[in-house]
PQR file with spaces between the fields and no chain letter, atoms N, CA, C, O and H, PARSE charges and radii, in Angstrom:
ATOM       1  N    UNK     1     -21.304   24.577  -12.700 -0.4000 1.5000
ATOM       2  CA   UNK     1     -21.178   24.589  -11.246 -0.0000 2.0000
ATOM       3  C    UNK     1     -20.419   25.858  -10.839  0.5500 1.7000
ATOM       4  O    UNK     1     -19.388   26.063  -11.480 -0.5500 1.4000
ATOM       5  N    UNK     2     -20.710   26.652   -9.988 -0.4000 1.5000
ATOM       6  CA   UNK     2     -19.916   27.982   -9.490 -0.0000 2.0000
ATOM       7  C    UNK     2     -19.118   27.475   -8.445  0.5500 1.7000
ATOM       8  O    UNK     2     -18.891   26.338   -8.032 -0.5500 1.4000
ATOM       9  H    UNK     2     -21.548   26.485   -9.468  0.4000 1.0000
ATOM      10  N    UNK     3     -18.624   28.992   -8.010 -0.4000 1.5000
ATOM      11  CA   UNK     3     -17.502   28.278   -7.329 -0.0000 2.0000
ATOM      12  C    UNK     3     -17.827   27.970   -5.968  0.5500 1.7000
ATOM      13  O    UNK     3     -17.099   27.317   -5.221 -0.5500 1.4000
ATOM      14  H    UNK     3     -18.809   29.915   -8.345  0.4000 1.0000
ATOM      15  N    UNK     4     -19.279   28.608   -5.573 -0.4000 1.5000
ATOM      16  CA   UNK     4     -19.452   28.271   -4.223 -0.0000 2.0000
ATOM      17  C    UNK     4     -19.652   26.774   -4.002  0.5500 1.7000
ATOM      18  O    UNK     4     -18.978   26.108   -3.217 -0.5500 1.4000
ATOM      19  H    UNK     4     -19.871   29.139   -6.180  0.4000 1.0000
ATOM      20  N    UNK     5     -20.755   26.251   -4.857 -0.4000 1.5000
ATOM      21  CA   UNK     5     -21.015   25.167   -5.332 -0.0000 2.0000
ATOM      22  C    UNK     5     -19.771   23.978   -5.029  0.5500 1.7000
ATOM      23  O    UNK     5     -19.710   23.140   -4.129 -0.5500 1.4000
ATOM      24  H    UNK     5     -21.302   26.792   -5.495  0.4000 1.0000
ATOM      25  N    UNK     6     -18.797   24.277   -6.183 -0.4000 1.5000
ATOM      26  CA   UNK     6     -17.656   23.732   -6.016 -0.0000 2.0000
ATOM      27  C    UNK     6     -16.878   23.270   -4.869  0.5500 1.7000
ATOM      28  O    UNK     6     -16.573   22.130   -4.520 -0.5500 1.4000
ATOM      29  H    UNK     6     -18.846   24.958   -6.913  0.4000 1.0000
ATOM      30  N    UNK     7     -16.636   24.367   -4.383 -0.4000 1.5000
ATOM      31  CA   UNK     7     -15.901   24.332   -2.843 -0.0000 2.0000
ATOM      32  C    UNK     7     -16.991   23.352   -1.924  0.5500 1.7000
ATOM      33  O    UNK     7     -16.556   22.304   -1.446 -0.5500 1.4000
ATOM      34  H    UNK     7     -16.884   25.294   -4.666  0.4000 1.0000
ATOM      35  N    UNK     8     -18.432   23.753   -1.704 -0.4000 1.5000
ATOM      36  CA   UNK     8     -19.027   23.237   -1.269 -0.0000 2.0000
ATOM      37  C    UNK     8     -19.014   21.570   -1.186  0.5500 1.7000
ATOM      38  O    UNK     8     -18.942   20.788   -0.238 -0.5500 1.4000
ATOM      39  H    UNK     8     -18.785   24.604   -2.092  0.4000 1.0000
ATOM      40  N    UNK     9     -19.105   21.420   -2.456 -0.4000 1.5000
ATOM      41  CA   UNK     9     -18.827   19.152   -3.153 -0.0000 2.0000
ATOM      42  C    UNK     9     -17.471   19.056   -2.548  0.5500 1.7000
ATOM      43  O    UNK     9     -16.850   18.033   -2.840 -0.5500 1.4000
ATOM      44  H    UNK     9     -19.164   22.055   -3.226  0.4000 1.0000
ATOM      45  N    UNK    10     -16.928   19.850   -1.821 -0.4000 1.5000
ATOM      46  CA   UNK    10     -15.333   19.614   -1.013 -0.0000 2.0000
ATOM      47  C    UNK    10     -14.319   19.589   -0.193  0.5500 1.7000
ATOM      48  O    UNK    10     -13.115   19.476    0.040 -0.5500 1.4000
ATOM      49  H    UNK    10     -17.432   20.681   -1.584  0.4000 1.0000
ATOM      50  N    UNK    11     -16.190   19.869    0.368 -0.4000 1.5000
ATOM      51  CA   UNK    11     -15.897   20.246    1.822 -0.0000 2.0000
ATOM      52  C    UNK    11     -15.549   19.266    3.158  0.5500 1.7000
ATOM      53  O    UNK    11     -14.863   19.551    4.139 -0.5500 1.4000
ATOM      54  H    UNK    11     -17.168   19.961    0.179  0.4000 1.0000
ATOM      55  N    UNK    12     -16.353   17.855    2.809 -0.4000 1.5000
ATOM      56  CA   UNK    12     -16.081   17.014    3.760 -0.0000 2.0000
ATOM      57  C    UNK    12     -14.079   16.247    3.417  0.5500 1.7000
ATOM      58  O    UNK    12     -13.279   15.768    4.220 -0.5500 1.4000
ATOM      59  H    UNK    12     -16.911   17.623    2.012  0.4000 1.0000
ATOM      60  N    UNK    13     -13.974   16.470    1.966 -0.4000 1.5000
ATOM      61  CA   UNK    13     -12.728   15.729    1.642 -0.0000 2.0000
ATOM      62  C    UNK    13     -11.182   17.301    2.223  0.5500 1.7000
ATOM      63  O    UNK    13     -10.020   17.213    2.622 -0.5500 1.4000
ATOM      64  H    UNK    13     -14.624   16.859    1.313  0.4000 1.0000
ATOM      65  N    UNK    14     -11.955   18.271    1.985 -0.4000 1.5000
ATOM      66  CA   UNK    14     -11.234   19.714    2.719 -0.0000 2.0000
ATOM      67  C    UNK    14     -10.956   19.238    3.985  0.5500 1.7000
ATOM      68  O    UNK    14      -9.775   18.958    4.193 -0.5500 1.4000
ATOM      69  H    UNK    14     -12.899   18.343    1.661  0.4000 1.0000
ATOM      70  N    UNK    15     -12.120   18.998    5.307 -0.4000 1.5000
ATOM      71  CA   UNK    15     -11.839   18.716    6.583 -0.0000 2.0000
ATOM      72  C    UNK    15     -10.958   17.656    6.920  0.5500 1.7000
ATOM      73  O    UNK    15     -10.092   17.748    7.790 -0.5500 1.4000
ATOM      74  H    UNK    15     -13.079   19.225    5.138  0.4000 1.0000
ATOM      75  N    UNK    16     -11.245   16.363    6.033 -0.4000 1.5000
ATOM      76  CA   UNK    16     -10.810   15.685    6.270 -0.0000 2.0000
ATOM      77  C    UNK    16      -8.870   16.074    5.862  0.5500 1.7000
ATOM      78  O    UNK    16      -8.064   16.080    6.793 -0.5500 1.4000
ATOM      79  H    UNK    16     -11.949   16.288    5.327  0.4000 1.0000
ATOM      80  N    UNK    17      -8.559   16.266    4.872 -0.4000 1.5000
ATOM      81  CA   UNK    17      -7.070   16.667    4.652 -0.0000 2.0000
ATOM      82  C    UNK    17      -6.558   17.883    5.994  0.5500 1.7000
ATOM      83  O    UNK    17      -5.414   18.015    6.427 -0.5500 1.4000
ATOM      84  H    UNK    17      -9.213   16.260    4.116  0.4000 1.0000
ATOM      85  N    UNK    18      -7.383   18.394    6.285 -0.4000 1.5000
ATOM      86  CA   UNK    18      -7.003   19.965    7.124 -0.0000 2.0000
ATOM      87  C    UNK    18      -6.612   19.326    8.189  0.5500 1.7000
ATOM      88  O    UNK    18      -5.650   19.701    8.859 -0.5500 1.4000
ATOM      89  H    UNK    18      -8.313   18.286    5.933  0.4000 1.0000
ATOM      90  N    UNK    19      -7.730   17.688    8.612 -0.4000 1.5000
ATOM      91  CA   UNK    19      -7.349   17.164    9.775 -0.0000 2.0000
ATOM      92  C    UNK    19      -6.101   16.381   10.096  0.5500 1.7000
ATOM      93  O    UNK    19      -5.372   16.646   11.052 -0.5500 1.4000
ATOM      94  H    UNK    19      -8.511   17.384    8.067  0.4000 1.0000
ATOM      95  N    UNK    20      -5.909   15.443    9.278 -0.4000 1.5000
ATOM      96  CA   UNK    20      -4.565   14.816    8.651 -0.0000 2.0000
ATOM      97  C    UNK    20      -3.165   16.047    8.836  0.5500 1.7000
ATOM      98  O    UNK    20      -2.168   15.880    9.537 -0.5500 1.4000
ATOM      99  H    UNK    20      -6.501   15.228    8.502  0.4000 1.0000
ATOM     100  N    UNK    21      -3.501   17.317    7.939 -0.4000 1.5000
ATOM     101  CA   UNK    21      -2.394   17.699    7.702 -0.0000 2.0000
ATOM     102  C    UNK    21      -2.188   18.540    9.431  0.5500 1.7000
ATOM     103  O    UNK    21      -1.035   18.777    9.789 -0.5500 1.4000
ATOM     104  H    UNK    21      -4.311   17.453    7.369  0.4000 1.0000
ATOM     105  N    UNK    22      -3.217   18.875   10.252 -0.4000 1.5000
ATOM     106  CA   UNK    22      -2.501   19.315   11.557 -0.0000 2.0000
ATOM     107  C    UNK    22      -2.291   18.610   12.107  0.5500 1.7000
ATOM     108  O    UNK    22      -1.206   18.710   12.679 -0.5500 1.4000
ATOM     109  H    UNK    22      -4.154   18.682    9.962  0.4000 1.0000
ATOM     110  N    UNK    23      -3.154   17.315   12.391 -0.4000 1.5000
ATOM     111  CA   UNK    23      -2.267   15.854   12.966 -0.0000 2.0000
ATOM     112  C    UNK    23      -0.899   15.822   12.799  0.5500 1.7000
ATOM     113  O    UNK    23      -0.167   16.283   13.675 -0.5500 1.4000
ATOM     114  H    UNK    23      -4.036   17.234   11.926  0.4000 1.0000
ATOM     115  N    UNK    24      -0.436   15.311   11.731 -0.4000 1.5000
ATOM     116  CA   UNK    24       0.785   15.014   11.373 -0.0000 2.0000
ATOM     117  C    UNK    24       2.043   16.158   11.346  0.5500 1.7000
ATOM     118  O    UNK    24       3.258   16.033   11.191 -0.5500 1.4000
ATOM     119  H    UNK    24      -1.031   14.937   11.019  0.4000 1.0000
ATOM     120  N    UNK    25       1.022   17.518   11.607 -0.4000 1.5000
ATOM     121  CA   UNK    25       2.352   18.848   11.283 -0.0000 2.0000
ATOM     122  C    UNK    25       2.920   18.651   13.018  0.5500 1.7000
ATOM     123  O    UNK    25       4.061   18.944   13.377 -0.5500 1.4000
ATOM     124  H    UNK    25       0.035   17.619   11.733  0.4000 1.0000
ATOM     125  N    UNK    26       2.142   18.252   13.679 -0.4000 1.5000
ATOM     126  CA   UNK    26       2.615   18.353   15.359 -0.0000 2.0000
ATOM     127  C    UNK    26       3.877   17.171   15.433  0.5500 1.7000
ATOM     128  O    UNK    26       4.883   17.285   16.135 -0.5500 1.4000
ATOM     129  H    UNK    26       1.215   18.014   13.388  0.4000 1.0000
ATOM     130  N    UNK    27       3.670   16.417   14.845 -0.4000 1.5000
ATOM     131  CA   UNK    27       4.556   15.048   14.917 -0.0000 2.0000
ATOM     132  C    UNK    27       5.773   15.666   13.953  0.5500 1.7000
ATOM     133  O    UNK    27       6.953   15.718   14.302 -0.5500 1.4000
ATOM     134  H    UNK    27       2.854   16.324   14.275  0.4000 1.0000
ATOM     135  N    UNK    28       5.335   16.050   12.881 -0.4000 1.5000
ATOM     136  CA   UNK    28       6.790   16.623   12.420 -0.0000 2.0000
ATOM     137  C    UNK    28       7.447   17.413   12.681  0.5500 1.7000
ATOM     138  O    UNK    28       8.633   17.351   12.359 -0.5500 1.4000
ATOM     139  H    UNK    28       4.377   16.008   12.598  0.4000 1.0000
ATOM     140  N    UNK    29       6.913   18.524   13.402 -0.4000 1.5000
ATOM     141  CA   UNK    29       7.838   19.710   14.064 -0.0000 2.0000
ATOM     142  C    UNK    29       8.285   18.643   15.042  0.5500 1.7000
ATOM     143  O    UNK    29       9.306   18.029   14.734 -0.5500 1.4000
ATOM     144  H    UNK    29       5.949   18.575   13.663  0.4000 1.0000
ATOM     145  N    UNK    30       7.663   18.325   16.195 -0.4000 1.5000
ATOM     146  CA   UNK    30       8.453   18.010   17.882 -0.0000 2.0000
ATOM     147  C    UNK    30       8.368   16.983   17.693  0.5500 1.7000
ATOM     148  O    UNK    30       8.999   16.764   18.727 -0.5500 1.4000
ATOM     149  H    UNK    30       6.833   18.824   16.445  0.4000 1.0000
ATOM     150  N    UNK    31       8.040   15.343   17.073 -0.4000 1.5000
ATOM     151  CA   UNK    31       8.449   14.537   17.554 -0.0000 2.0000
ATOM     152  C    UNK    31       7.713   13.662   18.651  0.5500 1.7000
ATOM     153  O    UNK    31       6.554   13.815   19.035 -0.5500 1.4000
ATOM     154  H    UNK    31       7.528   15.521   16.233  0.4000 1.0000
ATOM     155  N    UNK    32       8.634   12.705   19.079 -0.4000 1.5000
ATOM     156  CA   UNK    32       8.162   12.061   20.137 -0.0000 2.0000
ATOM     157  C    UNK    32       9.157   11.702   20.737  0.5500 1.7000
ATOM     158  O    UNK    32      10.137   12.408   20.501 -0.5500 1.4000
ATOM     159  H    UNK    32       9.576   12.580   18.768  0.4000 1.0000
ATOM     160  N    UNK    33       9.420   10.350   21.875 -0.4000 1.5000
ATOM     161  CA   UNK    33      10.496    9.674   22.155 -0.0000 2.0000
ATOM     162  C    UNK    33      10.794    8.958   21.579  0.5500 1.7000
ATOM     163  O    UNK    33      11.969    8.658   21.369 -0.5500 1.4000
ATOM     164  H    UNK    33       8.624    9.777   22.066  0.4000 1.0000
ATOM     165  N    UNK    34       9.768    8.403   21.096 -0.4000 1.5000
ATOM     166  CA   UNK    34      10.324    7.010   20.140 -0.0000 2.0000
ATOM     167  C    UNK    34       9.511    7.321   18.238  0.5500 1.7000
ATOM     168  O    UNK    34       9.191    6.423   17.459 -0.5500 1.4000
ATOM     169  H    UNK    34       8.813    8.646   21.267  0.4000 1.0000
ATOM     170  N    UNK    35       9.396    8.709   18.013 -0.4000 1.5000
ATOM     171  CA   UNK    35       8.917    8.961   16.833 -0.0000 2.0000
ATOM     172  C    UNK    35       9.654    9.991   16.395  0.5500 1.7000
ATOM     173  O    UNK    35       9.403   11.087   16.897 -0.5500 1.4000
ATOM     174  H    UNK    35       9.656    9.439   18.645  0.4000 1.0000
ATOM     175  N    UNK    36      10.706    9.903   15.389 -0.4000 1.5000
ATOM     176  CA   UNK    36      12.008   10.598   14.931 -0.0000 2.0000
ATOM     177  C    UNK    36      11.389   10.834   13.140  0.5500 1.7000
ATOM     178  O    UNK    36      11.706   10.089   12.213 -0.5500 1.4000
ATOM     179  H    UNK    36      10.910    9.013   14.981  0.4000 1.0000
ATOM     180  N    UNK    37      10.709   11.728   13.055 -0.4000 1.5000
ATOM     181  CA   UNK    37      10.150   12.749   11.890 -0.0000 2.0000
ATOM     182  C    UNK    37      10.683   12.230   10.750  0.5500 1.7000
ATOM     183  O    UNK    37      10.001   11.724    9.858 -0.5500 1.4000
ATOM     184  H    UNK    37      10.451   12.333   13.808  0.4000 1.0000
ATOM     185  N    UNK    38      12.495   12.385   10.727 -0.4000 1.5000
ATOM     186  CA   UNK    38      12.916   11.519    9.456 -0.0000 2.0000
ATOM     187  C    UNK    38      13.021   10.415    9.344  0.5500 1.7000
ATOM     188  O    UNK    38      12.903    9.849    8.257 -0.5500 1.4000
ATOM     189  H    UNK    38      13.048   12.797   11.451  0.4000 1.0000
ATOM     190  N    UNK    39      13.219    9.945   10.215 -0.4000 1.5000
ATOM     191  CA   UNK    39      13.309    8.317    9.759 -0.0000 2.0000
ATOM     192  C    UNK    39      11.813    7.489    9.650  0.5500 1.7000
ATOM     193  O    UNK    39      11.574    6.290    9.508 -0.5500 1.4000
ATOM     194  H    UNK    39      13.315   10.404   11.098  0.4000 1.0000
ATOM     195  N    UNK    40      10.849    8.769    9.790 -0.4000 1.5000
ATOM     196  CA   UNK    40       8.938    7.698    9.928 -0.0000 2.0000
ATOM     197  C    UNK    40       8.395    8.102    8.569  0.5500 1.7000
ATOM     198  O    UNK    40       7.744    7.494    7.719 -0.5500 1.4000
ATOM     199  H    UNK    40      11.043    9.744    9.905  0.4000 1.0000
ATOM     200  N    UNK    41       8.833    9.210    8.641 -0.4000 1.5000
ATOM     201  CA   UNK    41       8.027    9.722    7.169 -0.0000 2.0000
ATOM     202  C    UNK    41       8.724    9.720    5.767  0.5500 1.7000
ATOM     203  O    UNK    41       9.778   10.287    5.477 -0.5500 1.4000
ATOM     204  H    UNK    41       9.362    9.705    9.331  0.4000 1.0000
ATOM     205  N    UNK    42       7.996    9.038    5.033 -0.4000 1.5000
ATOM     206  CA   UNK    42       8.480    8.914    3.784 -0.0000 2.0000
ATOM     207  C    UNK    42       8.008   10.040    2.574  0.5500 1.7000
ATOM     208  O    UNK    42       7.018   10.759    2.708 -0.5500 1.4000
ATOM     209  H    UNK    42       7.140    8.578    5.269  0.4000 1.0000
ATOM     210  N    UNK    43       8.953   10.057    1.298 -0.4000 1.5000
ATOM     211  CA   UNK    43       8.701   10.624    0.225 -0.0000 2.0000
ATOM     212  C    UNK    43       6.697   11.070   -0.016  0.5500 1.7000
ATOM     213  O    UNK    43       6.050   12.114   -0.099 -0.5500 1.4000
ATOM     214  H    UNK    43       9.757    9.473    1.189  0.4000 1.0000
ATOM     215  N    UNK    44       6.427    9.807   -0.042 -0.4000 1.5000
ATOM     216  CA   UNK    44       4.902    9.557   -0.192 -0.0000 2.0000
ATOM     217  C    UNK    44       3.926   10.336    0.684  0.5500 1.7000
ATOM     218  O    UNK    44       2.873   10.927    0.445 -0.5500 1.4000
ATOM     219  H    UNK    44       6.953    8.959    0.025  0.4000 1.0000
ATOM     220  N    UNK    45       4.605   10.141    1.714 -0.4000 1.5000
ATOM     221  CA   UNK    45       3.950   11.129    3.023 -0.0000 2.0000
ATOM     222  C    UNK    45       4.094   12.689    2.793  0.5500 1.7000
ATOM     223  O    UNK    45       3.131   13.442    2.938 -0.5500 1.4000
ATOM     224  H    UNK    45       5.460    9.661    1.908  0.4000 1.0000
ATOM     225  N    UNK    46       5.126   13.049    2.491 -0.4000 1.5000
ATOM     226  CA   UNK    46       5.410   14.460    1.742 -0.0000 2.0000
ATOM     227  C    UNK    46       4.650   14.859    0.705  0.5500 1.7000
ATOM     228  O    UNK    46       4.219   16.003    0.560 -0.5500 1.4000
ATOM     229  H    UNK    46       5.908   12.437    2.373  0.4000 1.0000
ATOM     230  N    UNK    47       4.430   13.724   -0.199 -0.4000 1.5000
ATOM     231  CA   UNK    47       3.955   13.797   -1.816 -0.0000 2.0000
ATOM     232  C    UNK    47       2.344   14.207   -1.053  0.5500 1.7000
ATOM     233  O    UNK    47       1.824   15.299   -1.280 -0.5500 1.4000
ATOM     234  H    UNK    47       4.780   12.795   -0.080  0.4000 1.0000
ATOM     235  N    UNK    48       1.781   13.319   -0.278 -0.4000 1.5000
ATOM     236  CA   UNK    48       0.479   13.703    0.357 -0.0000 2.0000
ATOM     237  C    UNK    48      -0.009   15.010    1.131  0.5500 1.7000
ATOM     238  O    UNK    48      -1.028   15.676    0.950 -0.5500 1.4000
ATOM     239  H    UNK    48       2.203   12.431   -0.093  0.4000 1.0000
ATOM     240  N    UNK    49       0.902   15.155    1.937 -0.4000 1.5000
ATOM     241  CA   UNK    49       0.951   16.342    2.362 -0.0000 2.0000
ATOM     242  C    UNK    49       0.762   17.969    1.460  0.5500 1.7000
ATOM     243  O    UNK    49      -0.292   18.589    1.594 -0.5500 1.4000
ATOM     244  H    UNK    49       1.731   14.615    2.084  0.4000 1.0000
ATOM     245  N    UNK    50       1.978   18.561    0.507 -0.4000 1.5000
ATOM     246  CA   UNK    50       2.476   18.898   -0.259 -0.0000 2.0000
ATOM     247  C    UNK    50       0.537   19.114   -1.135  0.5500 1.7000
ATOM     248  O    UNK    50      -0.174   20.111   -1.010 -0.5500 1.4000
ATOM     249  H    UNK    50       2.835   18.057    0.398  0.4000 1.0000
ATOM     250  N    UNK    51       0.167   17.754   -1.981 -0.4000 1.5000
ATOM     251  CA   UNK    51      -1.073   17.825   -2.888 -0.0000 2.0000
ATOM     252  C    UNK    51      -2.514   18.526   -1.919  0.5500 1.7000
ATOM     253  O    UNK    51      -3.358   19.330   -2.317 -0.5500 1.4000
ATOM     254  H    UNK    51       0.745   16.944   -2.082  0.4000 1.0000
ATOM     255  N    UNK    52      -2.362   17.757   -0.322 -0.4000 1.5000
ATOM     256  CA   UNK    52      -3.350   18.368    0.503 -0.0000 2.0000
ATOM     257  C    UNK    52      -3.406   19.632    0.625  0.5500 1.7000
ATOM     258  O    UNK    52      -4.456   20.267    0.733 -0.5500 1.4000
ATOM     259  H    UNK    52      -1.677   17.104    0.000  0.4000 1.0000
ATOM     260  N    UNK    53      -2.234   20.121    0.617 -0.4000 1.5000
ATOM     261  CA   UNK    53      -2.294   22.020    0.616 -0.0000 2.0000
ATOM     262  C    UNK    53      -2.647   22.731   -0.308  0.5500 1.7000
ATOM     263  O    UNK    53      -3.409   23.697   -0.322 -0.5500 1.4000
ATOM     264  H    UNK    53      -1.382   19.606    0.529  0.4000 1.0000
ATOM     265  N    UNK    54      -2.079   22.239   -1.098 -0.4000 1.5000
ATOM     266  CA   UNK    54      -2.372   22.438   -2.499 -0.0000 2.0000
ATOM     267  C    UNK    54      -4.244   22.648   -3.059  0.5500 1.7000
ATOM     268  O    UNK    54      -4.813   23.514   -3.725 -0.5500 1.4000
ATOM     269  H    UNK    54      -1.460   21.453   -1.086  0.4000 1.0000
ATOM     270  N    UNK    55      -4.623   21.617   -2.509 -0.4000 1.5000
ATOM     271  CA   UNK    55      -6.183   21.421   -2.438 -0.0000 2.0000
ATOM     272  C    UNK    55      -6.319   22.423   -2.074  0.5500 1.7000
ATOM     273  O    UNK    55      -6.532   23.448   -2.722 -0.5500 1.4000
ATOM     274  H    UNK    55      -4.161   20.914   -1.968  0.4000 1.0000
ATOM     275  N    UNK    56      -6.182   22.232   -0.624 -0.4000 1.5000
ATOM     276  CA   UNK    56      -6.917   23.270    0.228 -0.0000 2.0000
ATOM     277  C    UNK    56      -6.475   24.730    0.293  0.5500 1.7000
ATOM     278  O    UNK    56      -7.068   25.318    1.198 -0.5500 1.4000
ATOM     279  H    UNK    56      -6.009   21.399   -0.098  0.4000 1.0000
ATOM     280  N    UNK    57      -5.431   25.668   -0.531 -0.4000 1.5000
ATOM     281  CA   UNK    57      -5.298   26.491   -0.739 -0.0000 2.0000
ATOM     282  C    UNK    57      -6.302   26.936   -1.991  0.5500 1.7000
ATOM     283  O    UNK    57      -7.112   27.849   -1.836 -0.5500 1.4000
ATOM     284  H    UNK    57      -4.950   25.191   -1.266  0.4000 1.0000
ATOM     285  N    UNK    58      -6.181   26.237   -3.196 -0.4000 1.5000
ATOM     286  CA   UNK    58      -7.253   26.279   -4.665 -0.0000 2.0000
ATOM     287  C    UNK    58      -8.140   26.215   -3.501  0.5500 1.7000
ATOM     288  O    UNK    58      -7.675   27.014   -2.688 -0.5500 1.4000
ATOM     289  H    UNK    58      -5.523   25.495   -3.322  0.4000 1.0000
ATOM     290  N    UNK    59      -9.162   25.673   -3.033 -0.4000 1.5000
ATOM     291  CA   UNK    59     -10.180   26.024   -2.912 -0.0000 2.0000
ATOM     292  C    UNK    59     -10.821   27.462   -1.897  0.5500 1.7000
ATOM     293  O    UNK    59     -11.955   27.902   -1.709 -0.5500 1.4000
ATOM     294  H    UNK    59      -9.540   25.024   -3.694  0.4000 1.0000
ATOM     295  N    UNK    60      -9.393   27.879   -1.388 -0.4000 1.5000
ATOM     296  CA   UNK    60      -9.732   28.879   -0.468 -0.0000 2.0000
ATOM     297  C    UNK    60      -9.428   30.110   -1.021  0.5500 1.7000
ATOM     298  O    UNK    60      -9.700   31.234   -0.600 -0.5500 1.4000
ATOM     299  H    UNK    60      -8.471   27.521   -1.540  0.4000 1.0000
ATOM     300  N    UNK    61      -8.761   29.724   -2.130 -0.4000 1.5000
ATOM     301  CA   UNK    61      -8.551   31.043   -3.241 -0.0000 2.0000
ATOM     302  C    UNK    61      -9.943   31.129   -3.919  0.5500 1.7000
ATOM     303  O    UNK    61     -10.630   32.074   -3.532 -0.5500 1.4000
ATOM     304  H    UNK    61      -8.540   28.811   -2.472  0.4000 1.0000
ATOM     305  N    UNK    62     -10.396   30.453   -4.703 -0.4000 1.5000
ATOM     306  CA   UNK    62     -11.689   30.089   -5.324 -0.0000 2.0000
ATOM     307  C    UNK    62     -12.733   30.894   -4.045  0.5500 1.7000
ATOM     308  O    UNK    62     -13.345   31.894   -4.421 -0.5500 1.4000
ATOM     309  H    UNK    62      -9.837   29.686   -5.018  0.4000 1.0000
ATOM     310  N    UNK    63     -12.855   30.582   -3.032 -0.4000 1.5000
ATOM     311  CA   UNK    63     -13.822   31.357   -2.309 -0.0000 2.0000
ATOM     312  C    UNK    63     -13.357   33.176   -1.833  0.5500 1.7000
ATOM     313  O    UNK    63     -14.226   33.960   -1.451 -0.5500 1.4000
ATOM     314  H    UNK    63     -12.358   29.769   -2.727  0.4000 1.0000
ATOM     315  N    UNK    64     -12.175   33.492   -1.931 -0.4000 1.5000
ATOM     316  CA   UNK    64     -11.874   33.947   -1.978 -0.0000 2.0000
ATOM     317  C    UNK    64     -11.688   35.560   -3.168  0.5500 1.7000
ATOM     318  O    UNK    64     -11.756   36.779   -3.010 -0.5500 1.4000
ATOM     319  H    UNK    64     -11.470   32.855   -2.241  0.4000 1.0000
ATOM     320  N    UNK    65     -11.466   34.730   -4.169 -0.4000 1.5000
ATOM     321  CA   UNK    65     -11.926   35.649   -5.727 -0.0000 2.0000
ATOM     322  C    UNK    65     -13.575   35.280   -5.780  0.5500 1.7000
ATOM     323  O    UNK    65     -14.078   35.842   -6.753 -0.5500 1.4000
ATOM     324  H    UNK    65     -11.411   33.739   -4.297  0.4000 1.0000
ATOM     325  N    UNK    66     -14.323   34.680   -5.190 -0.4000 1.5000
ATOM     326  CA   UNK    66     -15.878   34.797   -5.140 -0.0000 2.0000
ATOM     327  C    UNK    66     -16.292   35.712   -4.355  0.5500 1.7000
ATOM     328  O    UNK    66     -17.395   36.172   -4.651 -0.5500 1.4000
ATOM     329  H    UNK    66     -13.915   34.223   -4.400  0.4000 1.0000
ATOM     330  N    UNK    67     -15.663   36.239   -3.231 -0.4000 1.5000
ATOM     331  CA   UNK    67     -16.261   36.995   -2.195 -0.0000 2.0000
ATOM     332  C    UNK    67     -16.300   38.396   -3.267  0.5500 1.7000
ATOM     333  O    UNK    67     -17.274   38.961   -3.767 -0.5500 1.4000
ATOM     334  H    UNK    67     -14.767   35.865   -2.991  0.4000 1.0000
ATOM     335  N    UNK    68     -14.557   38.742   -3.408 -0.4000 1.5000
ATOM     336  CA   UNK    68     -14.234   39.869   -3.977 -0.0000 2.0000
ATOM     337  C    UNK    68     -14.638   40.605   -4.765  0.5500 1.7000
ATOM     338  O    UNK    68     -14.002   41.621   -5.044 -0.5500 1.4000
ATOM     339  H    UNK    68     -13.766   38.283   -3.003  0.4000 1.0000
């Protein structure tokens, strides 16, 4: 499988994390009135976050050293 290929089989699970992780980056910078960043989000939520980037950086490197 190449890497376009690759990236490609990962793309709907890519959007979906990209969507999650800007959702949730708005709530963790500012907040709400009644939604206080540290006390909602847990370890786990981090641990998720943290692996989603992670994804989605490998695969944008991968297209990336393909272009080049």
């Amino acid at each position: 499988m190449t890497n376009d290929e690759l990236v490609a089989s990962q793309l709907e699970e890519l959007a979906e994390i990209s969507k999650w992780l800007r959702r949730e980056r708005e709530l963790a910078f500012y907040g709400e009135i009644d939604f206080i960043p540290t006390e909602e989000y847990t370890k786990e939520d981090a641990l998720k976050a943290i692996e989603g980037a992670r994804k989605t950086v490998k695969a944008a490197e991968e297209v990336i050293e393909a272009v080049l």
